[in-house]
VMD Tcl script that draws the C-alpha trace (Angstrom):
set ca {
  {-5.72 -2.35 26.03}
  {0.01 -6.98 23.78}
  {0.47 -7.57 20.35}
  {1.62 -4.75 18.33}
  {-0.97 -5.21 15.83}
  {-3.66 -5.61 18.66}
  {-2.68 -2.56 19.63}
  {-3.09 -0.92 16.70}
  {-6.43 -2.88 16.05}
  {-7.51 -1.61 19.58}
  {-6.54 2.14 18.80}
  {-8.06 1.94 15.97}
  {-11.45 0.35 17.19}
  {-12.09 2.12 20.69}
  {-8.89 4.47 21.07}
  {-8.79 3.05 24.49}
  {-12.07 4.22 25.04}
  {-14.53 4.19 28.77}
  {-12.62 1.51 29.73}
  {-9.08 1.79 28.78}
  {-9.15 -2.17 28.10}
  {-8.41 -1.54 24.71}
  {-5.23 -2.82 25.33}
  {-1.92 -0.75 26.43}
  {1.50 -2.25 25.59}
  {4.27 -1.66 28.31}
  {5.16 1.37 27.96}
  {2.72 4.55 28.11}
  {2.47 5.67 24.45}
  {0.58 9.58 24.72}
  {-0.78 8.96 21.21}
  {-3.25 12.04 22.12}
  {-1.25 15.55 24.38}
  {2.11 16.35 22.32}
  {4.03 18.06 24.81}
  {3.89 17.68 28.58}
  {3.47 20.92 31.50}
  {3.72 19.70 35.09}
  {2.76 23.34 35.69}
  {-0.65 22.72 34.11}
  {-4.10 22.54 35.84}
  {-6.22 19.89 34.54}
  {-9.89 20.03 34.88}
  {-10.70 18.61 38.21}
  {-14.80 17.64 39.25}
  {-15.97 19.80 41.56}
  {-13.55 22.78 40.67}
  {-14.01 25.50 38.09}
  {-13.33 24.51 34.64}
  {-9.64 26.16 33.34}
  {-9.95 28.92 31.03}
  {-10.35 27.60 27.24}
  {-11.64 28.93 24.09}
  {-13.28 26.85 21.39}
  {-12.28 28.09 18.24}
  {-13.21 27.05 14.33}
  {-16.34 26.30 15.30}
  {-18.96 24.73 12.78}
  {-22.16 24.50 12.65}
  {-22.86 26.95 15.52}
  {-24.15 30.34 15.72}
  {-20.90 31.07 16.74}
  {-17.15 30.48 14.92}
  {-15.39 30.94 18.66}
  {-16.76 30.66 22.55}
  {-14.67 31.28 25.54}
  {-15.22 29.81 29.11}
  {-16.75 33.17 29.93}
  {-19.47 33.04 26.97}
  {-20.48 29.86 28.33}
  {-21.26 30.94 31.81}
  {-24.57 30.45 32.72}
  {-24.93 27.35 30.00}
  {-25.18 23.86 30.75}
  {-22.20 22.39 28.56}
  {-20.83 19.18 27.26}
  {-17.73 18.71 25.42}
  {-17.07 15.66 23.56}
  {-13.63 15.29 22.62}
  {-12.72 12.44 19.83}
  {-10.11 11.76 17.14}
  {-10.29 10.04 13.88}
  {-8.47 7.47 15.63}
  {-11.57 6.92 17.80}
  {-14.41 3.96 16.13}
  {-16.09 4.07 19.29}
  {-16.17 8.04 19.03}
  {-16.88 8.08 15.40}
  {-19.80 4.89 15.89}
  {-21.73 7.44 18.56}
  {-21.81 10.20 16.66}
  {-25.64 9.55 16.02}
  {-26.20 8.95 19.60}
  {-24.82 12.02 20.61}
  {-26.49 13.94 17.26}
  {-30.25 12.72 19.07}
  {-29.25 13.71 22.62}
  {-28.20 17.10 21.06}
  {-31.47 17.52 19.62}
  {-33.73 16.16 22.51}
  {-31.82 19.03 24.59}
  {-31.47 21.49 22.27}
  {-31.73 25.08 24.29}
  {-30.82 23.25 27.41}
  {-27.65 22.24 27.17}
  {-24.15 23.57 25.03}
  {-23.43 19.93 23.73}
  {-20.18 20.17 21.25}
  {-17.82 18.05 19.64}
  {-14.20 19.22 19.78}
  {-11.04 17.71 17.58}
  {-8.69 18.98 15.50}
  {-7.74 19.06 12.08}
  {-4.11 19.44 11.70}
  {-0.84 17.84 13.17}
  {0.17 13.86 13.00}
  {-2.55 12.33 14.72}
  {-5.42 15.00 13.40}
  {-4.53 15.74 10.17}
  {-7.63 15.03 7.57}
  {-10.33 14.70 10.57}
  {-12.54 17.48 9.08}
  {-12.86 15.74 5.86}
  {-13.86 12.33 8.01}
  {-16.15 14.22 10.10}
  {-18.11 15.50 6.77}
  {-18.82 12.24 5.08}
  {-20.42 11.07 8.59}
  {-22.34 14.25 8.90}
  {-23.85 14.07 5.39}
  {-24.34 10.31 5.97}
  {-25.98 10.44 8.86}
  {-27.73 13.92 8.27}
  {-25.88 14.94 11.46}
  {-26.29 18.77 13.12}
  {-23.52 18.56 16.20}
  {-21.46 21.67 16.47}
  {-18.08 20.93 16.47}
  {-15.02 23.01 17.25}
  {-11.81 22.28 15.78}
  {-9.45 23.23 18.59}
  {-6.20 20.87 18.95}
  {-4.71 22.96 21.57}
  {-7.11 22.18 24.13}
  {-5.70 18.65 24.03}
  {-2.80 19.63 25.81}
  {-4.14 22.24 27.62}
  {-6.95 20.28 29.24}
  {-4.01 17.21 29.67}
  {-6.62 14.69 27.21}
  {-5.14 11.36 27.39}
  {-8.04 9.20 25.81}
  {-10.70 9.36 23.75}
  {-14.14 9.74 23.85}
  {-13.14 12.33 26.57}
  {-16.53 13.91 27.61}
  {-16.12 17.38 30.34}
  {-19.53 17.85 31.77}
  {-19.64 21.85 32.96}
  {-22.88 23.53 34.69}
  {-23.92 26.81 34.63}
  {-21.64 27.98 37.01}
  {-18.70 26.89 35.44}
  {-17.77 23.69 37.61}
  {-16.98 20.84 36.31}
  {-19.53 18.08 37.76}
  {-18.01 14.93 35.87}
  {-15.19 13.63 33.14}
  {-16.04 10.54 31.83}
  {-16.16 8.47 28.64}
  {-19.33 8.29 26.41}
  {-21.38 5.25 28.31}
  {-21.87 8.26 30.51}
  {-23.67 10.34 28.21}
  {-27.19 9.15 28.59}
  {-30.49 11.30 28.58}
  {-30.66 9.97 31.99}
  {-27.24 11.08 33.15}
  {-28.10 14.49 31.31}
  {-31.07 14.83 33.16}
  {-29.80 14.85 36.28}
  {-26.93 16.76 35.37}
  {-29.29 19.60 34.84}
  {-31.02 19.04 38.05}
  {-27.33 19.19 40.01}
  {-27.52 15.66 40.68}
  {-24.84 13.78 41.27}
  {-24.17 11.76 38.32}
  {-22.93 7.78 39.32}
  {-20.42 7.80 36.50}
  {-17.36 6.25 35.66}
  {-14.30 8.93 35.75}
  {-11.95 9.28 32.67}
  {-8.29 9.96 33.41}
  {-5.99 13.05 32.87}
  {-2.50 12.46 31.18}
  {-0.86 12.70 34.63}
  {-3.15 10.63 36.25}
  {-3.51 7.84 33.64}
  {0.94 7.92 34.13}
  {0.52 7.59 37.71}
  {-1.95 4.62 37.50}
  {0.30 2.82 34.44}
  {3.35 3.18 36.81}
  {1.95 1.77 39.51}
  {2.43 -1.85 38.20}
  {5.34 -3.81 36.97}
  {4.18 -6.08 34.48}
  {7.19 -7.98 34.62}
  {6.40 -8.91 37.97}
  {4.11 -11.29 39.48}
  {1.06 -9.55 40.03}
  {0.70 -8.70 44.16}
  {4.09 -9.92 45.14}
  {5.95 -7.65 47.09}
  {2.61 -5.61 46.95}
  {2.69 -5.13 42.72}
  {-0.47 -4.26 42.26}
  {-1.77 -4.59 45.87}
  {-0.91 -6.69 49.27}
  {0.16 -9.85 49.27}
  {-2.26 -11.18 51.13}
  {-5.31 -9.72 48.63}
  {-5.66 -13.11 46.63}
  {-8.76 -15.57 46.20}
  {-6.53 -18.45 44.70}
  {-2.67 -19.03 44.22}
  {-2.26 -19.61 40.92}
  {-4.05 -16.39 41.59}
  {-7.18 -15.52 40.98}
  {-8.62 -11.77 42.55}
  {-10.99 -10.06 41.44}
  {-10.72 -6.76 39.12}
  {-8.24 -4.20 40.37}
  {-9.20 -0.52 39.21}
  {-5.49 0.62 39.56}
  {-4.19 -1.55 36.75}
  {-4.16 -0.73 33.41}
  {-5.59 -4.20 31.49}
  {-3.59 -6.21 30.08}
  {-4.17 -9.69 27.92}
  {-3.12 -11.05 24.80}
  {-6.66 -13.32 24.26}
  {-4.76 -16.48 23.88}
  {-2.83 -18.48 26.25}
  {0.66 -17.24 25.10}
  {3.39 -20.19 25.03}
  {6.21 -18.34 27.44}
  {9.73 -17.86 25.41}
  {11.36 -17.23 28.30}
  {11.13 -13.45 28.51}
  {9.03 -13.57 31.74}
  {8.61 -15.93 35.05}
  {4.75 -16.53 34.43}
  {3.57 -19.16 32.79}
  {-0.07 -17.09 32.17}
  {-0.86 -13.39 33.20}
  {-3.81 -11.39 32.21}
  {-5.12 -8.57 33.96}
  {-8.80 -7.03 34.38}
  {-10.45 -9.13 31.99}
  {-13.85 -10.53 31.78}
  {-15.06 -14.03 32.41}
  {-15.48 -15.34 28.93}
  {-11.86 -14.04 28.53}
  {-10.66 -16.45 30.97}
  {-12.54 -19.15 29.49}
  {-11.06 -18.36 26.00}
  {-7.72 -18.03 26.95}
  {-7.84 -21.23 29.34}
  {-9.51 -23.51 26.42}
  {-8.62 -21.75 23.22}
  {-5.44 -22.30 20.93}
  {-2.39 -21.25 22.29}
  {-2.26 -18.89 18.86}
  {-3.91 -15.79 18.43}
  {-7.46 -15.88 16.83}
  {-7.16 -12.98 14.25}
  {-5.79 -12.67 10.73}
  {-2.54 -13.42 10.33}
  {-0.72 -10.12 9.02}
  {2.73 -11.66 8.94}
  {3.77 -14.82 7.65}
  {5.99 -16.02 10.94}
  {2.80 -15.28 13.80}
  {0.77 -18.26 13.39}
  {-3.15 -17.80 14.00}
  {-6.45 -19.72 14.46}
  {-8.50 -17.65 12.62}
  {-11.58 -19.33 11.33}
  {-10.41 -23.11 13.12}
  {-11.90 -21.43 16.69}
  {-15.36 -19.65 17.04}
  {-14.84 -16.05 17.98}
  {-16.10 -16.27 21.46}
  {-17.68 -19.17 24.34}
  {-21.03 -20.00 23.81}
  {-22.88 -19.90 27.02}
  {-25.25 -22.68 27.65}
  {-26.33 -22.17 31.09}
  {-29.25 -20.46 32.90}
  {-27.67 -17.45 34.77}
  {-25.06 -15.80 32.79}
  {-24.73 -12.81 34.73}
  {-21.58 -13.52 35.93}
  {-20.41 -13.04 32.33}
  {-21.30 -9.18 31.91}
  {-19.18 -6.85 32.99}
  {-19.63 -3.65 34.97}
  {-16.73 -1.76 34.40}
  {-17.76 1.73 36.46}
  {-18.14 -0.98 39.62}
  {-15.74 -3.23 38.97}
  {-17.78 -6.39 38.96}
  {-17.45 -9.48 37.21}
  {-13.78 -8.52 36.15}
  {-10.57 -10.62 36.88}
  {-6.75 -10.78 37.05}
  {-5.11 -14.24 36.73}
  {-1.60 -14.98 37.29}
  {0.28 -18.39 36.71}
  {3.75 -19.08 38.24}
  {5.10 -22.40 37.88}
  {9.17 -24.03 38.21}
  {11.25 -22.59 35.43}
  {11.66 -25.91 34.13}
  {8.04 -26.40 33.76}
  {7.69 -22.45 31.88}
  {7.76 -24.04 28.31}
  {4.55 -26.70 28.58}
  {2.30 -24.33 27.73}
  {-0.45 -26.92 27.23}
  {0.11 -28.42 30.55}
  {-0.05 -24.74 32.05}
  {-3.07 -24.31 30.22}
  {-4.84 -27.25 31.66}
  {-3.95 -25.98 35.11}
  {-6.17 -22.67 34.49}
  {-9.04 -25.30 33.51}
  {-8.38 -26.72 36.69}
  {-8.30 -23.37 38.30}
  {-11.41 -22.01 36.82}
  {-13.56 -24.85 37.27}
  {-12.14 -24.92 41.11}
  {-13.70 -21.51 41.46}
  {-16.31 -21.03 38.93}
  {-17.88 -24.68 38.65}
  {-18.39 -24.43 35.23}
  {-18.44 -28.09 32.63}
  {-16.57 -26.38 29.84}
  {-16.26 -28.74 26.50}
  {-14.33 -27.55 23.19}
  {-16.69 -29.72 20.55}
  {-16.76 -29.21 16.71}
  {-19.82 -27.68 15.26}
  {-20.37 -26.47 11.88}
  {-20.63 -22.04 12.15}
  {-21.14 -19.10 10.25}
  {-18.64 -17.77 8.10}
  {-17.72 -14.74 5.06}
  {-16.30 -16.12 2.86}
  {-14.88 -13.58 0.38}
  {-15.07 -14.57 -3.60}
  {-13.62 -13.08 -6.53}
  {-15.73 -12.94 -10.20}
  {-13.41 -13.90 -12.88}
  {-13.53 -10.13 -14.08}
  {-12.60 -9.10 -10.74}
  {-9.90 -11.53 -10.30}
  {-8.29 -10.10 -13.89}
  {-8.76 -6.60 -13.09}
  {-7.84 -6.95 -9.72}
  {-4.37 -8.16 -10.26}
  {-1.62 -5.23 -9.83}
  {0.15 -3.33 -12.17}
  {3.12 -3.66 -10.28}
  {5.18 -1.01 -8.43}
  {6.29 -0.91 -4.24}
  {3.57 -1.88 -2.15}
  {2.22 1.00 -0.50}
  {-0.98 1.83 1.19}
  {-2.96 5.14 0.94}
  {-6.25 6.31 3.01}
  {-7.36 6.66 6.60}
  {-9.19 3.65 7.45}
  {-12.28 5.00 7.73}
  {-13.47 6.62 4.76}
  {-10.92 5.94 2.45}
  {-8.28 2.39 1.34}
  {-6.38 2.34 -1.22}
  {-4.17 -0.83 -1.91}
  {-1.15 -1.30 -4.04}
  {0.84 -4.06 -4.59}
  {-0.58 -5.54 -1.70}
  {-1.95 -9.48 -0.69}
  {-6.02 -9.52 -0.70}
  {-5.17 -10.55 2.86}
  {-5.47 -6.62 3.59}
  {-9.01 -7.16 2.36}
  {-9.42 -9.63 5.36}
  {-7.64 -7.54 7.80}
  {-10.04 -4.15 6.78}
  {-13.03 -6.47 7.18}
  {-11.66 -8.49 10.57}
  {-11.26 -4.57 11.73}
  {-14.46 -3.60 11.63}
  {-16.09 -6.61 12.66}
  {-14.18 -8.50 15.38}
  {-17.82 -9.77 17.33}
  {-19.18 -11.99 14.57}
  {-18.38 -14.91 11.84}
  {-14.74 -14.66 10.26}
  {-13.82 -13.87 7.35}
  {-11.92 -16.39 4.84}
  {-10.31 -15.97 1.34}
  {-11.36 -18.26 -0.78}
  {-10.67 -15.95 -4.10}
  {-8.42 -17.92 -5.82}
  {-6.23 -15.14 -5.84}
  {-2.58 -15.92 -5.35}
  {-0.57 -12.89 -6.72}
  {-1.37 -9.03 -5.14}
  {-3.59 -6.55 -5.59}
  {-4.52 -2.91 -6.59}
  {-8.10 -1.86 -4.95}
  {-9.32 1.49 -4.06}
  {-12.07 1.61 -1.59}
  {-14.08 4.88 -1.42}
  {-16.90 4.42 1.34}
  {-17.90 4.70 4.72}
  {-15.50 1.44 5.71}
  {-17.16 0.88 9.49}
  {-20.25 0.71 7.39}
  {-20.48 -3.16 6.87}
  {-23.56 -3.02 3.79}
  {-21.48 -0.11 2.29}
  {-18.17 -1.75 2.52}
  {-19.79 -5.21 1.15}
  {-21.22 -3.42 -1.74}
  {-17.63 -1.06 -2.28}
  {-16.25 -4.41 -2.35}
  {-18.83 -6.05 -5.42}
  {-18.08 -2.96 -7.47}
  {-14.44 -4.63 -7.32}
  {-15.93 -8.31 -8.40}
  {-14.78 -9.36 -4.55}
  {-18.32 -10.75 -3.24}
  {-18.97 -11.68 0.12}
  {-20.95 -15.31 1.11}
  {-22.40 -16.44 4.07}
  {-21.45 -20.79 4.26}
  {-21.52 -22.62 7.10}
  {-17.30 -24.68 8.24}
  {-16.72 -26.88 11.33}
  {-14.84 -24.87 13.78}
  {-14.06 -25.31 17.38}
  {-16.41 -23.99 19.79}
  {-15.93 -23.95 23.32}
  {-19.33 -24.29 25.15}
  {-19.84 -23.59 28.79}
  {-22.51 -25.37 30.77}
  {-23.68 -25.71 34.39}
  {-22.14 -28.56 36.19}
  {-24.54 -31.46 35.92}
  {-25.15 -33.28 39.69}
}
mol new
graphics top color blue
foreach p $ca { graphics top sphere $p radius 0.5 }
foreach p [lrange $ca 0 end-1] q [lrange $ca 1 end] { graphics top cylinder $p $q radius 0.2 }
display resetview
């Protein structure tokens, strides 16, 4: 928080953000510290922050602060990467707190700007400041990465006057509220983000290719609600789910296992396709994308069981599936057992009906469609995903995949272009920006139309006496 291009989605999108749902594979990859020190001291709440210094700093009266300088100062540092959407999409958030408490509290963003997974940030960074007439310092220190043992993103170190660190958390945290009574030396009720060390020690506390609380994997064998089992969220498990019910090819002994996902998850996974429901990217993974509505539709009059708390833990859940080897392959009968399941616990009438929903679909002019096609030469791709695509040689499916990216809550997006043979397109615009991208996108002659399809919607409803 499963799919290598989920993954990548996921990085791309929230970077693993407050939550760290965004979808880990199974093994830790440290996309963020470079180099490990078991010597190091991490910061720790309620112990004095290590010695750093900010350096290439922008914006600022300053160009470099040490720990000492800041003595004294209320500070908060927001670490991102241009990996980060969910960093990158509160920049304006945190550019209005910055302002409100201008004078009262040291509020900087720190990144870097060089090395593999920095490299071209600063130029990123500008277009949203100009864009969004943004003021934030921001330091530029990729050292402190490693030093401060950073292993996701947003990574927000909350430091009072004295130096102590008073909370490390991700940026649901940062709140005028939450600020407020940081600066009265109130304890702030806030989620905790996780060192590198820590986050390793939490990740190798599970085998996922284990049934989840046998032989106390994941917790006691006796700490189940339901076998098939259902618990409820555990907060020492990474997530883990592929959004689908995933037909088992025989490379593990449960039929169905997700982990520390939210209600509507279950639903989708229990009454969706048994494919995944996003663009397919390679011609061998079948999808479902635009056949299935995105997400349940709730028709029922107290949904609060469907939103998730993820600082308390409530309304999140881990399901696990074992059934005879011999019955591992029929994945729709499986399926129908976690219906059976979920509607023993929950009580919920859940129908899958066909109802005619919004969708993009994307269009080509007939200029567009003749200047579109390529000149020819290898397929390659050029930019950073953010602010900058270029396309060569490529299937307008990448158009599909850019625009499924950035907008994964809402109608789906379908080619219906006409256009059979690749591409060359070069896309220079704010790309989370969905009006920009749209009209990047007509200077191309590739138009975007709201229509109306039959899909598959699965509807939950309270159970009718």
């Amino acid at each position: 928080m499963k799919r290598f291009f989920y993954v990548l989605i996921l990085l791309l999108v929230a970077c693993n953000a407050d939550n760290s749902k965004n979808k880990q594979d199974d093994t830790v990859q440290n996309d963020l510290v470079t180099k490990e020190n078991k010597e190091a001291v991490f910061p720790t709440v309620g112990k004095p922050m290590p010695d750093i210094v900010l350096t290439n700093i922008e914006y600022h009266r300053d160009k470099e602060i040490s720990l000492e300088d800041l003595k004294g100062k209320f500070v908060i540092l927001d670490f991102w990467t241009r990996f980060c959407k969910l960093c990158i999409y509160s920049f304006p958030k945190v550019d209005k707190l910055n302002k409100q408490f201008k004078n009262r509290v040291e509020l900087m963003l720190v990144t870097g700007n060089k090395g593999k997974h920095y490299d071209g940030t600063r130029d990123i960074y500008e277009k949203y400041r100009k864009r969004y007439d943004l003021e934030i310092p921001i330091s530029y220190s990729v050292e402190l990465f490693d030093k401060l043992g950073i292993q996701v993103v947003p990574h927000i170190i909350w430091i009072d006057e004295k130096g102590i660190v008073q909370a490390i958390t991700g940026s649901r945290a940062l709140t005028p509220e939450n600020i407020e009574s940081f600066l009265k030396a109130e304890p702030l009720d806030v989620e905790l983000n996780l060192n590198v060390t820590q986050f390793k020690e939490k990740f190798n506390s599970f085998d996922r290719k284990q049934p989840l609380l046998i032989n106390g994997n994941g917790g006691e064998d006796d700490d189940f609600m339901y076998r098939s089992l259902l618990t409820r969220g555990k907060r020492d498990i990474v997530p883990k789910s592929f959004g689908y019910f995933k037909p088992n090819n025989g490379s593990s002994k449960m039929a169905c296992q997700v982990i520390n996902v939210s209600l509507k998850e279950l639903y989708k996974i229990a009454y969706g396709d048994t494919v995944q429901n996003s663009p397919n990217r390679y011609k061998t993974h079948p999808n479902c994308y635009g056949e299935y509505w995105y997400e349940p539709i709730l028709d029922i009059k107290d949904t609060a069981l469907f939103f998730v708390d993820n600082k308390r833990m409530e309304h999140i859940y881990c399901y696990s599936l074992m059934v005879p080897d011999n019955r591992l392959s029929h994945t729709l009968d499986n399926q129908r057992i976690m219906q059976r399941d979920l509607k023993n616990y929950f009580g919920y009438d859940v129908s899958v009906e066909t109802r005619k929903m919004p969708y993009w679909a994307l269009k080509a002019t007939e200029k567009g469609k003749k200047n579109l096609i390529t000149k020819g030469g290898m397929s390659a791709y050029k930019g950073n995903g953010l602010t900058y695509s270029k396309y060569i040689n490529m299937s307008i499916k990448q158009i599909l995949l850019l625009l499924w990216g950035n907008n994964q809550s809402g109608p789906p997006f379908l080619d219906e272009t006409g256009i059979t043979e690749n591409i060359d397109i070069e896309l220079d615009t704010i790309l989370t920006d969905f009006d920009a991208l749209k009209k990047a996108l007509e200077k191309h002659g590739l138009l975007l139309e709201q229509k109306t399809k039959a899909m598959k919607v699965i509807v939950i409803r309270d159970t009718q006496s």
